[in-house]
Each structure stands twice: as C-alpha cells, then as structure tokens.
DRENBATI-905880 format. One record per residue (C-alpha): residue number from 1; residue in three letters; x, y, z. Coordinates in steps of 0.2 Angstrom, whole numbers, plus 5000, padded with zeros to 4 digits. Example, Ala and Ser with C-alpha at 12.3 -4.5 7.8 and 13.67 -1.06 7.14 Angstrom:
   num   residuo     px     py     pz
     1       ALA   5062   4978   5039
     2       SER   5068   4995   5036
// end
This chain:
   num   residuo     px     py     pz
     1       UNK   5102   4924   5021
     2       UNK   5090   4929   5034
     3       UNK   5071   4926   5027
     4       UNK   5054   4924   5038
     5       UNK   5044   4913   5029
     6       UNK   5051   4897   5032
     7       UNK   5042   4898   5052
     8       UNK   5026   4897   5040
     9       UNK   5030   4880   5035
    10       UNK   5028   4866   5049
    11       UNK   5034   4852   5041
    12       UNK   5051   4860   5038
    13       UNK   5051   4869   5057
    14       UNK   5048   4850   5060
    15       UNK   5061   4844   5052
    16       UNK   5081   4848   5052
    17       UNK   5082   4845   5031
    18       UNK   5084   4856   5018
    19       UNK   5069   4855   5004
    20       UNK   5077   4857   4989
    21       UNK   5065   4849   4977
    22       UNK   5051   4862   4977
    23       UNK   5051   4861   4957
    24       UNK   5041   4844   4963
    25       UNK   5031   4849   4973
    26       UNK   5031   4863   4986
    27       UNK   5027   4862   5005
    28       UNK   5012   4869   5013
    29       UNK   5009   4885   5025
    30       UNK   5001   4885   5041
    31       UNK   4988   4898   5033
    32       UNK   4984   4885   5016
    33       UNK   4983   4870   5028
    34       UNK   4971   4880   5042
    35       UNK   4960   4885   5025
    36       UNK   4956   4868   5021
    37       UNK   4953   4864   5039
    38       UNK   4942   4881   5040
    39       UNK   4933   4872   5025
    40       UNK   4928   4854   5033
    41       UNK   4922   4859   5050
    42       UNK   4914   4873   5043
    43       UNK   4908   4873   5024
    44       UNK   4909   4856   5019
    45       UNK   4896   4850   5005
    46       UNK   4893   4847   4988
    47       UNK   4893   4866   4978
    48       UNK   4880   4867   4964
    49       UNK   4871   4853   4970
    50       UNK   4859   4861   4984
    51       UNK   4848   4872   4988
    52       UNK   4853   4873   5007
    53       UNK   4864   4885   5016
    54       UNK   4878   4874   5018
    55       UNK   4877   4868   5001
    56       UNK   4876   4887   4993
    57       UNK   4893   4889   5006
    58       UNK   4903   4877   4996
    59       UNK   4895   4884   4980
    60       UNK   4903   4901   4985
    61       UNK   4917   4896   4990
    62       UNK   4924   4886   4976
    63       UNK   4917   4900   4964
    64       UNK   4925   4912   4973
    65       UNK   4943   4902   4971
    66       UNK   4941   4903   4953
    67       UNK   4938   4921   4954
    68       UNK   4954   4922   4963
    69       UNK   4963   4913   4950
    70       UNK   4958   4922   4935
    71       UNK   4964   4939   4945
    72       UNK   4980   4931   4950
    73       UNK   4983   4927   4933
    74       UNK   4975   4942   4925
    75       UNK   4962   4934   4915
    76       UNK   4948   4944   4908
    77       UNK   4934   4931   4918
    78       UNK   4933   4918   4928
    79       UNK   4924   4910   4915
    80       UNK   4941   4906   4907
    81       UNK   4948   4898   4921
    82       UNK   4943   4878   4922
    83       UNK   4949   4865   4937
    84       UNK   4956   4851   4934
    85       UNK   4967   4839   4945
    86       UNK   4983   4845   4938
    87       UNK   4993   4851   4924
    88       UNK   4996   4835   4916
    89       UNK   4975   4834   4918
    90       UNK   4974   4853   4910
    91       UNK   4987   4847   4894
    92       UNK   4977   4830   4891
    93       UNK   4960   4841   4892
    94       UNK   4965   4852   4879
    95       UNK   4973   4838   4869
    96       UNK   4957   4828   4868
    97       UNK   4945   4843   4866
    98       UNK   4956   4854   4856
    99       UNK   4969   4844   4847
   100       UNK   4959   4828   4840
   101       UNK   4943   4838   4834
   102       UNK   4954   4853   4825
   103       UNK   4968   4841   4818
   104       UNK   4973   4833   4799
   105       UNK   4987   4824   4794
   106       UNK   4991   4841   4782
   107       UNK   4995   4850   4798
   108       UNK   5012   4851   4811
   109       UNK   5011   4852   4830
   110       UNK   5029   4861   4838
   111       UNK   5035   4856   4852
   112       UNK   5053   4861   4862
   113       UNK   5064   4847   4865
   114       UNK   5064   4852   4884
   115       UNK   5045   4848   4887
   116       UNK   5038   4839   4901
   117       UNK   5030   4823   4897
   118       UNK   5014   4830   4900
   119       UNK   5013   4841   4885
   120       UNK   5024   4831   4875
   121       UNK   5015   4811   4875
   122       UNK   4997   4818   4873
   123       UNK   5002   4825   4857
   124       UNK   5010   4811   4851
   125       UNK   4994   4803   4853
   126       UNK   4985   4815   4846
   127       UNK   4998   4814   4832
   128       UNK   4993   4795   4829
   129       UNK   4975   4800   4830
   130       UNK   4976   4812   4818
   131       UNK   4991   4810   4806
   132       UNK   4997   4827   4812
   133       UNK   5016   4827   4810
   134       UNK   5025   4835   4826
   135       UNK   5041   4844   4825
   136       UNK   5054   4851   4838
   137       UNK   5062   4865   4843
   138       UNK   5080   4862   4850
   139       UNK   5088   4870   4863
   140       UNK   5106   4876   4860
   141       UNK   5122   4874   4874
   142       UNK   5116   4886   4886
   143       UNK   5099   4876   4888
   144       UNK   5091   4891   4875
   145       UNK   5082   4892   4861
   146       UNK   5085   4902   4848
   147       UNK   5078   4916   4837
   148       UNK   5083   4904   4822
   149       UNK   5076   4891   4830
   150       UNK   5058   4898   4834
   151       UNK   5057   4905   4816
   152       UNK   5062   4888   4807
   153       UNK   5052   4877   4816
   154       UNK   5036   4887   4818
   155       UNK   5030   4892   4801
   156       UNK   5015   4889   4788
   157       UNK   5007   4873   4792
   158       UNK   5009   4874   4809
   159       UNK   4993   4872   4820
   160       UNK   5000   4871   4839
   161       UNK   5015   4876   4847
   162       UNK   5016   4869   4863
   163       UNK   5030   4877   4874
   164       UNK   5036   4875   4893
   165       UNK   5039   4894   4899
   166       UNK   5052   4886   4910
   167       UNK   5060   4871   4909
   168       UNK   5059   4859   4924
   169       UNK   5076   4852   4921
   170       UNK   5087   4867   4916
   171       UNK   5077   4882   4923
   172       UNK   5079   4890   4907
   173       UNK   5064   4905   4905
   174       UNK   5059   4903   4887
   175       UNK   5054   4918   4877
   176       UNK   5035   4915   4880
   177       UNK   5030   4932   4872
   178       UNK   5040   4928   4855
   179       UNK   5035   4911   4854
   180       UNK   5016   4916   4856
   181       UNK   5017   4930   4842
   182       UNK   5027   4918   4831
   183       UNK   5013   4907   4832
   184       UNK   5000   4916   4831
   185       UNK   5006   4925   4813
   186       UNK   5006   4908   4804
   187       UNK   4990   4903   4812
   188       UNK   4995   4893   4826
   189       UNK   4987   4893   4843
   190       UNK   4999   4895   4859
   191       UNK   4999   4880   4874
   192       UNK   5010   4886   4886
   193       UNK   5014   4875   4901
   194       UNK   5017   4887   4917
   195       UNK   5020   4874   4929
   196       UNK   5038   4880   4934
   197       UNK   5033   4899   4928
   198       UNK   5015   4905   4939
   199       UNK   5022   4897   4955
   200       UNK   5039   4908   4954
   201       UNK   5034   4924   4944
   202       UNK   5023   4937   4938
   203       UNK   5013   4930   4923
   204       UNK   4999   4939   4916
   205       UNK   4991   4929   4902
   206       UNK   4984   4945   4894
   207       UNK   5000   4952   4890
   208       UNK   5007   4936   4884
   209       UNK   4992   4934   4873
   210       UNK   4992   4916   4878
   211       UNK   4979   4904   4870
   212       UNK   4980   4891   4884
   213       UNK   4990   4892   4898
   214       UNK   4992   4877   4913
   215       UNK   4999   4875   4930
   216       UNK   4996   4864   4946
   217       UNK   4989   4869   4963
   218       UNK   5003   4858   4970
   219       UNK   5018   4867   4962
   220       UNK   5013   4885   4972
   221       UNK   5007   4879   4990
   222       UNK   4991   4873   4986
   223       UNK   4986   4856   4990
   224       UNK   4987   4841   4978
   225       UNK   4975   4838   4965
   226       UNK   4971   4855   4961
   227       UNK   4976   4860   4944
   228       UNK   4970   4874   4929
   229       UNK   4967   4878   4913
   230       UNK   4966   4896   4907
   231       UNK   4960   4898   4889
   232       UNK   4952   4910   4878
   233       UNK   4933   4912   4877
   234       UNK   4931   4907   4861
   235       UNK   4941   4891   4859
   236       UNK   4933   4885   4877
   237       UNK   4915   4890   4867
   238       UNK   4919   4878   4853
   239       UNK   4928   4865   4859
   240       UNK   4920   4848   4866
   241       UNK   4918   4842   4882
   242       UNK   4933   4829   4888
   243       UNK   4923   4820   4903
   244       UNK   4905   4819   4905
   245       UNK   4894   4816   4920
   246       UNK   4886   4827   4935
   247       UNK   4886   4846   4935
   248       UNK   4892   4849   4917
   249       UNK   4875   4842   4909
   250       UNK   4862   4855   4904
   251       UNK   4847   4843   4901
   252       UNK   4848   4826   4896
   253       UNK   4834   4814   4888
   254       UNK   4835   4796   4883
   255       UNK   4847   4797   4867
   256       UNK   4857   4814   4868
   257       UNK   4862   4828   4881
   258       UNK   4865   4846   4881
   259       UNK   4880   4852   4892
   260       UNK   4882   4868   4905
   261       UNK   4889   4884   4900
   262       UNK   4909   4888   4901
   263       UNK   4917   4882   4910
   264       UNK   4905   4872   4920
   265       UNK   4905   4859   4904
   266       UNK   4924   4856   4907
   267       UNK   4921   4851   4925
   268       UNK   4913   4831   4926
   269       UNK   4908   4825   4943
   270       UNK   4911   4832   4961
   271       UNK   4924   4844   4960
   272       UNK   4938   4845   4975
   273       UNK   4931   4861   4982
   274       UNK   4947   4858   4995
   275       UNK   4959   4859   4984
   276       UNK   4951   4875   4977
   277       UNK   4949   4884   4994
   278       UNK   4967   4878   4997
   279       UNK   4975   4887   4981
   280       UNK   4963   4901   4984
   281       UNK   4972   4901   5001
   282       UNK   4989   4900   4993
   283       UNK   4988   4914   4981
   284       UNK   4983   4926   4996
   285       UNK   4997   4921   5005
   286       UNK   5009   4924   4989
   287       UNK   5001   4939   4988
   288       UNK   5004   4946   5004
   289       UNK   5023   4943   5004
   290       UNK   5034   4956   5013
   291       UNK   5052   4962   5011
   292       UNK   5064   4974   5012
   293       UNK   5073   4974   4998
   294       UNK   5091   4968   5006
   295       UNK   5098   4976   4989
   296       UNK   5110   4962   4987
   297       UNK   5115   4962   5003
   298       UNK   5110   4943   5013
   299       UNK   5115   4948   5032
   300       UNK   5098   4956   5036
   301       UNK   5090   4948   5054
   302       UNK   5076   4960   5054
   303       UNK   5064   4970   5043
   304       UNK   5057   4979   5054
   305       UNK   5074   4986   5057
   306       UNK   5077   4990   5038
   307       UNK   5074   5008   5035
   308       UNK   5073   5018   5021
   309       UNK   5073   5003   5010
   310       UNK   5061   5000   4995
   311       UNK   5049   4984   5003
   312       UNK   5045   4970   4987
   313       UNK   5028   4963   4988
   314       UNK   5019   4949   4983
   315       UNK   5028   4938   4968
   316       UNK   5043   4952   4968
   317       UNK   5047   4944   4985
   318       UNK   5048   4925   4978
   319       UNK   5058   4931   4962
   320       UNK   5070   4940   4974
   321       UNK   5073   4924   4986
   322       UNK   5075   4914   4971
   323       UNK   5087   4926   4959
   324       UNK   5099   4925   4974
   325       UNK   5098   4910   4980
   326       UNK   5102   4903   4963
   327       UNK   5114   4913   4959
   328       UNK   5124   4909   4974
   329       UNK   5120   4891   4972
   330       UNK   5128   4892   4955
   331       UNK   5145   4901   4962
   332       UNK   5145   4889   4975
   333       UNK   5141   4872   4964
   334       UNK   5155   4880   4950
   335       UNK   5169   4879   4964
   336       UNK   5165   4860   4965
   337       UNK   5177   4852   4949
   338       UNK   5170   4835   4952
   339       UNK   5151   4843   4949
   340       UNK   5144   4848   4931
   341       UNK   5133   4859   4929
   342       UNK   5118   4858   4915
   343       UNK   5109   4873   4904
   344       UNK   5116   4887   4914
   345       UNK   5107   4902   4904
   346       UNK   5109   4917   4908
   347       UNK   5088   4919   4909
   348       UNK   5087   4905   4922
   349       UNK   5074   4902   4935
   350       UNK   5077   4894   4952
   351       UNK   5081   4877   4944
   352       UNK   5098   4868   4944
   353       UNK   5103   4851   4936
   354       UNK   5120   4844   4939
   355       UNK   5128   4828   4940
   356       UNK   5144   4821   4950
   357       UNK   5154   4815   4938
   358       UNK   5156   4795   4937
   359       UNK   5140   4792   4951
   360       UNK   5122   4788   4946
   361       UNK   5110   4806   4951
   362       UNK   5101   4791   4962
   363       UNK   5115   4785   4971
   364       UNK   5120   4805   4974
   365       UNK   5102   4810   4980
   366       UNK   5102   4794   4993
   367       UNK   5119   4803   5001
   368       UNK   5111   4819   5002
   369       UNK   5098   4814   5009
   370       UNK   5108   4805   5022
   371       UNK   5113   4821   5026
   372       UNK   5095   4828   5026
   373       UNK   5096   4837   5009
   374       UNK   5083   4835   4998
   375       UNK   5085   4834   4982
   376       UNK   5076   4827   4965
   377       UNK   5087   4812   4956
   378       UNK   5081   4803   4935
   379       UNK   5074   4809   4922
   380       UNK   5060   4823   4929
   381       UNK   5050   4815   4917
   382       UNK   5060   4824   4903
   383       UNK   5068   4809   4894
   384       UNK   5070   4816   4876
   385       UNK   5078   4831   4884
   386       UNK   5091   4821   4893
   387       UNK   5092   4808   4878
   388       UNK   5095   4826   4867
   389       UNK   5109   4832   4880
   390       UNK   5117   4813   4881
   391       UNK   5112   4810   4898
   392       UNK   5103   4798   4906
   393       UNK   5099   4807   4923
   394       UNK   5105   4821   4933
   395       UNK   5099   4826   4951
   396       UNK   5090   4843   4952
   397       UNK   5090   4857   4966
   398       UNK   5074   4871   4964
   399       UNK   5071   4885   4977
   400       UNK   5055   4893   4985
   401       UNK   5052   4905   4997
   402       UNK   5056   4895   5012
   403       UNK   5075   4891   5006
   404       UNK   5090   4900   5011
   405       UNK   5109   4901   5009
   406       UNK   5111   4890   5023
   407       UNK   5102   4875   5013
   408       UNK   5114   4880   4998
   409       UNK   5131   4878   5011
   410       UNK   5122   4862   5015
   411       UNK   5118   4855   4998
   412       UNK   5139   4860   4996
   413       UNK   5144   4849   5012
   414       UNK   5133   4834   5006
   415       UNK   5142   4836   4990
   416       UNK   5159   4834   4997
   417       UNK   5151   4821   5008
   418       UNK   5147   4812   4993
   419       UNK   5165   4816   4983
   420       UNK   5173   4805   4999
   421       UNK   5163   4790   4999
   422       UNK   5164   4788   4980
   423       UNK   5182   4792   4978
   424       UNK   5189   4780   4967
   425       UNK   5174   4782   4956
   426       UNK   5175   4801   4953
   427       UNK   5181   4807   4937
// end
C-alpha cells in the first residue's frame, strides 16, 4: 500500500518503526508543527487581555480556531464550541456543570459497558453526589449493542445517556444516531464521546442531533492539551460555570461576580492559544487530504499517474486508508492460531484488540517493540469492559493516515517473533 502522507510526518521518516498506537495519540505533521512555530515567533500574547496589536493577533487567532472547529464539526456557531485541555477535561466539565446541578436520586444515568474511564468515573461521582442510579448498556459477542439493548436500558427515568461513538478497545462504531433519538424520546439528553470518531470520520453534530459531543486535539494531529466540548446553546446558557478565574468574569465586586457570555464563561485562566492554532492547523491539513481512489487495489506508486479515477478528499481519504488497512490487518492477524481476536464487528473502525494466547499483552508489546512495532498493551483505561469480556488486558493496534500495509506485515513478523521466544508458553 503505496500512500504519501507518511513524508508529512518527521518523527516517523526519523524513525524505522511502525506506529501502531495512533488511537493514543497521533503523531504530528510538519504543517501542524510549523503552525505553532509560526505562532511564537510571530503572534505570541495573551488573547483577550490587550489592547495592542500583538495581543488583538492572538485574540484572532484562537477565535478563529474555534470558528474552524465549529465548521469541521458542523455546528451552528462557534459559540457552542468551548476548549478545554482534553476530552476527559470536556466529560468532567459537563459532569460538574450539568450533571450535579440537574440530578436527583429519582433519576438514572446510561452508560455502555465499553466506555472510557473518562465518561464513566465522573458519573459515578456524580452518582454519589446525587443519588442518581446509573445503569449499562452491554455489548453482545461481536463487541455490539443491540436494538434490545438500547431500548431496555434507556427508558423513562432516564436523564443522561452517555455513549462512546467508537470504542477504543474494540473499534466498534456504535449507532450514534439511534442512541441519540432513543434518548431523547424519554427525555434524556445525549453525551457522546467522539474521541476515536472526529479524528477518523465525517461527523456532523447536527445531523446526530448530539447534545454534547467531546474529543481531543491530541487524538487528530493537534498538539497536546487541546481538547472540546460542543453543546447546544441552551444547555451551555443554563448551566454553571466549572472553573472560575480570568477571562470568564463579567464584573466582579467584593461578595459576588457576574461571568462572560458563552462560551467565554467555560474557559478560566489563559487559554493554550498553541494548542488551538495547532488543531486549527490539523483540521486544514485533514481537509485538504488527496487520493485517488485505488478502488481496492493497494499497488498504486503514483497519483499523479491514476487517470480516470474518482479522487477522495478530505475525511473520505482517512476512512479509506483505514477501511483497508484494517481489513487487511484482520485477514492477516486471523491466519495467526496462537492470536485472538476481540469485538470484531462488522461496523468496526481502525481499532484492533487481540491477545497471544498464554503471554501478558505487556510482555507481547516489549517484543514488538524490540522489533520497532508500536503497539498499545493493558487495559486502555477500559477496565469494566475487559472485566465484562473476562480479560485482564489485551494489546491494541489503531491506524491513521500515515500507516500502510507494510506496518501490518511488520506487526505479523513481530508476532511470529514473539510465538518463538514464548514457545512453551503458547496455548
């Protein structure tokens, strides 16, 4: 598989590995790194603070970043989108500001049992808090859940339903749209964690009707620490502030304070105008994605050479590169008897957990990466999940733009690699 992003990417021309572990964290373009650069020697300063050129600069730029956002994601205004540091920021956010102000002991929160940590222990406290009892949905063998599932679980009483739109463990795309309406015809509102979903696929939170939505900077070639929250107008009107401070105060006197309009009011302190400029960076390079489409076939050396062909843009590119790659990841891996596969649904995103049978996921992750592999190994902060499913662990492959078959055929050496030196303890 012949792609032409990876020449983007220094720290892999740099490096003879194969980055396997992109659902952690991707790596960074030249164009997202030259960005930030662009923005210290030339804009740096503190936006909304000054009335100096410089300062106005900044100011621009980081508004304009959250312009950029709300059109990436489709939002009606900027004014819904809010910045944060990440998405486990965004989920604790809403959990404080929304959950423990509109919460009794009569109501339920629902949750899937494949949810991060990040939208699952916030509402456990929330839960304490507020004597709100929360329930889950389960996923079936194929890492899915159900029609039955969704309509059992999420009924009257229910007040959130807080949902993954893909897993980070099994890759599984959850029926966003379903879950969403479900909720929302027995009064619930949605919180849908798009972590592993914005990053790898078209998602337009008006047609999902999304009450919240959430993903990380990080996760989509954006620096670190950059993280949003998209939410409706109305619930970012009510709800309260979660940190107080500079720049989301209106007036303040000696014994109270008024606070700034939406969604200034959300973002305490000096915001990191770096990380902004950096994802505003990384959504115009996603953006501009080129490719002929190689209709299945992986032996293309050249665009420029492919005539007659229908050319996929922007996030069709990255769902392309990743369809294929896992599929072929999937055939490959299956041929491998000593290797089990997890979820394996036939809505899956570029997400792969397996284990080797009889050797801990860490001990297999330290063999790969002796042969330059990267892969993730544990839990991926999923524990009830993996308790669900009976496992204690599993190692964890996830593509992005910059992969290609050839890291698959060197993920499948490794694995043999690893078959040999544990011999006696396969099973």
């Amino acid at each position: 598989m012949a792609y032409f992003f990876k020449k983007d990417f220094p720290l892999l021309m740099q490096n003879n590995i194969a980055y396997l572990d992109s659902a952690a964290t991707t790596q960074k373009p030249m164009q997202v790194i030259n960005a930030i650069s662009e923005y210290y020697k030339n804009s740096n300063a503190n936006p909304h603070r000054g009335a100096y050129k410089l300062s106005l600069e900044a100011t621009k730029v980081y508004d304009e970043a959250r312009k950029k956002v709300a059109k990436f994601i489709n939002a009606k205004s900027e004014k819904q989108i809010v910045f944060t540091r990440n998405a486990t920021e965004s989920l604790n956010l809403i959990a404080y500001s929304y959950g423990l102000n509109n919460l009794c002991s009569k109501d339920k929160i629902v949750l899937s049992i494949m949810e991060h940590h990040s939208n699952l222990v916030p509402w456990q406290y929330v839960s304490r808090k507020t004597g709100a009892k929360i329930e889950y949905m389960y996923i079936n063998n194929a890492g899915e859940i159900t029609d039955e599932e969704i309509d059992s679980k999420i009924v009257e009483g229910t007040k959130i339903v807080g949902i993954t739109h893909v897993s980070n463990v099994l890759g599984t795309i959850n029926p966003i749209g379903k879950i969403i309406k479900k909720a929302h015809s027995v009064g619930a509102i949605s919180i849908v964690d798009a972590s592993q979903s914005v990053p790898h696929m078209k998602v337009d939170v008006q047609k999902l009707d999304a009450d919240f939505l959430v993903f990380s900077g990080h996760k989509m070639l954006a620096p670190l620490g950059i993280g949003v929250i998209y939410a409706k107008s109305e619930l970012l009107e009510k709800m309260k502030p979660f940190l107080f401070g500079g720049d989301m105060i209106e007036y303040v006197y000696e014994q109270n304070a008024t606070f700034a309009e939406v969604p200034t009011k959300y973002e305490a302190g000096t915001q990191n105008v770096e990380g902004a400029v950096g994802l505003s960076a990384a959504i115009d390079y996603l953006n501009n994605l080129e490719l002929a489409n190689y209709e299945g076939n992986s032996e293309i050396n050249d665009i420029n050479k492919v005539k007659n062909s229908k050319v996929l843009k922007g996030m069709e590119v990255v769902q392309a590169i990743e369809k294929e790659l896992t599929m072929y990841a999937l055939e490959e891996l299956q041929k491998l008897a000593f290797v089990t596969i997890y979820g394996f649904s036939n809505k899956q995103a570029g997400v792969i957990s397996f284990n080797v049978g009889g050797v801990h996921s860490h001990d297999v992750a330290s063999v790969l990466d002796s042969e330059n592999v990267c892969v993730r190994s544990g839990n991926h902060c999923a524990q009830p999940l993996l308790r669900y499913m009976g496992l204690e662990s599993t190692c964890r492959v996830s593509f992005y733009i910059y992969n290609t078959k050839e890291d698959v055929d060197r993920l499948i050496d490794a694995l043999y690699k690893t078959k040999k030196l544990f011999a006696k303890w396969i099973r």
